[in-house]
N, C-alpha and C positions, 0 to 999 in steps of 0.2 A: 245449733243453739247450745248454749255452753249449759252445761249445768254450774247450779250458784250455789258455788262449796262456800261452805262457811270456814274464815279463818281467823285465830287468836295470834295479836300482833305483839310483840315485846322488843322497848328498845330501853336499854337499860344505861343510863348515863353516871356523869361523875355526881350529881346531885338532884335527881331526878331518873325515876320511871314513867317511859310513855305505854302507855298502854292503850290499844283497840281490837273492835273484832269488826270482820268485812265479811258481808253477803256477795260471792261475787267481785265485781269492782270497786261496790259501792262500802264506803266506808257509814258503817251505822253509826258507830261511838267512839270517841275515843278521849282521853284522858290525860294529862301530864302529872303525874305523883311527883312534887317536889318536896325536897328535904334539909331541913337547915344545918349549920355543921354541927350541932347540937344533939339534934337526929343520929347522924353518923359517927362522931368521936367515940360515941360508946361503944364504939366496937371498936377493935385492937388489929384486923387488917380484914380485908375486903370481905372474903369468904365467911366472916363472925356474922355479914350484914345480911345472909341470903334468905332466913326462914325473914327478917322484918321486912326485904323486900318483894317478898315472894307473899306476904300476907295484902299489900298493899295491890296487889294483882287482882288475889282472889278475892279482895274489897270491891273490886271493880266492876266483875264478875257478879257478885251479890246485889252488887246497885242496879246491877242492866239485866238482872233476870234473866244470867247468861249460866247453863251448864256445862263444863266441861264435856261431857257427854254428845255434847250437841254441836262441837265442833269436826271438820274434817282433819286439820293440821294446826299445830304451832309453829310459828315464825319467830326467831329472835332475832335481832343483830348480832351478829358475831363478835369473838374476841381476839385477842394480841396469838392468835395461835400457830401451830406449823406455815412456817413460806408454802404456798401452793396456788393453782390457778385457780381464777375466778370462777364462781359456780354454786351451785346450790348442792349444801353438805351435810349429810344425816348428824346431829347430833350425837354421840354416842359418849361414852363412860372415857374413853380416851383423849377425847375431847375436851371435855369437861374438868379434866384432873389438869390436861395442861394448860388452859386456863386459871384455873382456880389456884394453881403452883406457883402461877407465874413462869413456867419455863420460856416462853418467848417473851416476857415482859406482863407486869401487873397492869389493870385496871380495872376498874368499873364492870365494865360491857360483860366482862365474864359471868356476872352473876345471869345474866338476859340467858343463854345455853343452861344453865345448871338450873334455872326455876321450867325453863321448858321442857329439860329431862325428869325431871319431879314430874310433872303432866302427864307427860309423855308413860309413864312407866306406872300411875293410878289408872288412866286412864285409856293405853293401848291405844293413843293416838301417835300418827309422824310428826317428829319434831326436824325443825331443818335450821340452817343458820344461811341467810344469800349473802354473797361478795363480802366476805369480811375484812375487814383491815388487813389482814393480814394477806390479802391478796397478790400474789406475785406471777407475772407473765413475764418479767424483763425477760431482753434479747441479750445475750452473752457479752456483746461490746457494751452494753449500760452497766455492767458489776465493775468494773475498771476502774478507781480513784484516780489513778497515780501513783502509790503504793503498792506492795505487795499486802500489806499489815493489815489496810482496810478497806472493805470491798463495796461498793453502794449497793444499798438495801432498798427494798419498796415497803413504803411506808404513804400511802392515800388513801385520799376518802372513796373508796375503791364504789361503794353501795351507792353515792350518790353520783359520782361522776357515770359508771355505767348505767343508770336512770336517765341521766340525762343524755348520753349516745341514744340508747334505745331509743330515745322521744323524738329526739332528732329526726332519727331513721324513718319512723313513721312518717314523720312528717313530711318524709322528701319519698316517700313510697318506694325505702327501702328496707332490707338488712342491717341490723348494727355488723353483723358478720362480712358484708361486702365492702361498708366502709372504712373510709381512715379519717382520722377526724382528731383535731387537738382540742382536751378540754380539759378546762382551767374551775376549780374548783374555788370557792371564794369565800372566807370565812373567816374566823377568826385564827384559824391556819388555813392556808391556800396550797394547793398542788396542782403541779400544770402535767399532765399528760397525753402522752401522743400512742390511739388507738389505733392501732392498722389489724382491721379483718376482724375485731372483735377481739383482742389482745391488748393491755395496755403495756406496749414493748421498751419503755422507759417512763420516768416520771420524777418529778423530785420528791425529795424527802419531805415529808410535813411537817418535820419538829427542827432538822436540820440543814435542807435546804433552801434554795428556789428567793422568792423575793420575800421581802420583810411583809410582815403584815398587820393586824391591826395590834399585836399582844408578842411576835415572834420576832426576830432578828434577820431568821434566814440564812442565805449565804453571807459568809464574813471573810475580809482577807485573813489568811491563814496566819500569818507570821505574824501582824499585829493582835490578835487574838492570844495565842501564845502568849507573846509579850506580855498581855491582861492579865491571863492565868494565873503566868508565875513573878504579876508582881510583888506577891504576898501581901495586897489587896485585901483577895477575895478569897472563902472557902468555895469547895465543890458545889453545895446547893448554892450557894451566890451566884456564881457564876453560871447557874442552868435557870435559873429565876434573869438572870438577866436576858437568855436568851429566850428560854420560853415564857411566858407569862408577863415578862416586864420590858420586851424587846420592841422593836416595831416604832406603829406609834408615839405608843404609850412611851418609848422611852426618850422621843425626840418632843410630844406635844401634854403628856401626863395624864391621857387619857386614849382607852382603846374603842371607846363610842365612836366609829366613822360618823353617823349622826352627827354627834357635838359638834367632830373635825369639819363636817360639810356647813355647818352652821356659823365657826369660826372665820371659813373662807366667803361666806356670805356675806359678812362683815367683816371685810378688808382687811383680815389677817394675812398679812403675807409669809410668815413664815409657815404657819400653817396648810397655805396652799401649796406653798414648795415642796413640802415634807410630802402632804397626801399625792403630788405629781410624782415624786421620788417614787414610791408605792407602784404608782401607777406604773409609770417605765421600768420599775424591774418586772410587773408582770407580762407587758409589752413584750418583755426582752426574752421570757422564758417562754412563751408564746411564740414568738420567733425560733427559739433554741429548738424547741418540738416540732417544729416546721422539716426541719434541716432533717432532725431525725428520720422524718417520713421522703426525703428529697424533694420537698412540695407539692406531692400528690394528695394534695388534701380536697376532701369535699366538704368539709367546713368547722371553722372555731367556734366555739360552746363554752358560753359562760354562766354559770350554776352559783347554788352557796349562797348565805343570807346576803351580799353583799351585791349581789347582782340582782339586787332589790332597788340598787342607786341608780339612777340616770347618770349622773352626774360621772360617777365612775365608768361605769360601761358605754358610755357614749365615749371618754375617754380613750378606751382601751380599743374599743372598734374603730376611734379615729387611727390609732397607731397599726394596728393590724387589719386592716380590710383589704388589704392590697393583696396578701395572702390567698385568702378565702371569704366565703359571705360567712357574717358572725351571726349566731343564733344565741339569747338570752333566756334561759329558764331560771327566774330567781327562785330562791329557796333552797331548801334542803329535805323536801317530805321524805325522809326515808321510811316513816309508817308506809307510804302509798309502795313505795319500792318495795321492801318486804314482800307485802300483799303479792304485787304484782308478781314477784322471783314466786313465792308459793303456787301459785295460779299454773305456772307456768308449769312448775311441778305436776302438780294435780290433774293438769290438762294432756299430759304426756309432750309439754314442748320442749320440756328441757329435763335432761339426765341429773337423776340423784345420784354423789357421789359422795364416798364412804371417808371419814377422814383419817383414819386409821390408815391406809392403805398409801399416804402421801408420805 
């Protein structure tokens, strides 16, 4: 019988803090703190916003009659930090700084480590961060572009895609460590990777690879992009707003609501359908790609991510890929319940704390 640690959850976003605490399994409370850009412009860069969103925590804390005191560990999602392998990472002052510097790239998520070392350090509790973005397993042959100049990076939604291996596993009464297994992330960026042994030993890029998606561009042919670049058009932010944020969809139908899009094709849009099949068949395709990776030793495809919430889609994508493997659908993206779960694991002595300093 496990003993039912108690743990405080923090996932820190671009406009919004989610916040919970778990008995256990079971999730008691939890909360989304959202924030309008109004909220946030007064501050001058990420790190200015950490004491208003670190009050917004302890708000939460005060409503649920919740003590610091009274927890076992803090959990945050992690940030843009050191390339290293997946796993559960002590928090520390190293960490923290290079996040909050930005040395591997700015965001949000940073402040989620830097309120849980505040905690952590009032209160003499463990603070951890599971599978962060920054998660890197590639295999030596996946850094290879084609250049020497630029090498591919990993860049996926590392926290939810291994959530959903794991779930997998159980579900077939096994190991995420003995499987291989491709699983397609599905979102408003999409990354398709291919797990062998508990390793994600390639995968696309989420801001710059793989297929378009609902807001993203994706893979572009090379030379006519160029072309784009310097046709003195566009500036540098133009040109990343075209692919992130304004790409995809949105840049073929004017909106990145797959909703509306699936609403559109319900009523005999036909361009619309074409567009969202397009979609479809490039994730088909990169699906396929991570197959090869594995030499088709696969025990099965995994499709996750708010978007594997669609029938319509994922029946799609299962018609194109089932020949592969059997496809398993987990929609969403609970990465609170992940967290939880990555701490537990900890706490339980199943899985090794690892230092991040030391990578």
């Amino acid at each position: 019988m496990h003993k039912e640690y108690r743990l405080l959850v923090i996932n820190v976003g671009s406009t919004s803090t989610k916040v919970a605490w778990f008995r256990g399994n079971d999730c008691m409370d939890v909360e989304t703190i959202r924030y309008s850009s109004e909220d946030l412009t007064r501050y001058a860069s990420v790190e200015e916003q950490l004491s208003f969103r670190e009050r917004g925590v302890l708000e939460f804390l005060k409503k649920n009659g919740i003590g610091l005191e009274d927890m076992d560990m803090i959990v945050s999602r992690g940030g843009l930090g050191r390339p290293a392998p997946a796993g559960a990472y002590e928090i520390d002052e190293t960490m923290c700084r290079d996040l909050l510097g930005g040395k591997f790239g700015k965001h949000p998520s940073a402040l989620g480590p830097a309120i849980a070392l505040d905690f952590s350090k009032k209160h003499g509790l463990p603070a951890i961060v599971i599978d962060p973005p920054s998660t890197d397993e590639f295999q030596p042959l996946a850094r290879f572009s084609g250049i020497p100049d630029i090498e591919r990076k990993s860049a996926l939604h590392a926290l939810n895609q291994k959530a959903a291996a794991r779930r997998c596993a159980k579900e077939l009464g096994k190991q995420y460590e003995e499987m291989n297994l491709v699983v397609a992330h599905l979102g408003g960026g999409i990354t398709v990777g291919a797990h062998q042994k508990g390793r994600v030993i390639d995968c696309t890029h989420g801001l710059a690879e793989g297929p378009f998606t609902p807001e993203r561009a994706g893979s572009l042919p090379t030379a006519d992009l160029l072309d784009m670049a310097f046709s003195g058009k566009f500036e540098k932010k133009q040109m990343m707003r075209r692919l992130v944020g304004e790409g995809g969809l949105f840049a073929y139908l004017g909106t990145n609501n797959v909703e509306k899009v699936q609403e559109m094709i319900r009523a005999g849009d036909e361009t619309a359908k074409l567009v969202y099949e397009a979609m479809v068949y490039q994730i088909a395709k990169e699906i396929g790609s991570m197959s090869v990776v594995l030499k088709g030793d696969i025990d099965g495809i995994i499709l996750t991510g708010g978007l594997a919430n669609s029938r319509m889609l994922t029946d799609l994508i299962e018609d194109s890929t089932k020949f592969i493997a059997p496809v398993f659908v987990y929609p969403g993206e609970d990465e609170i319940s992940a967290l939880a779960e990555g701490g537990l694991r900890v706490l339980r002595g199943e899985e090794e704390l690892k230092k991040y300093s030391s990578w």
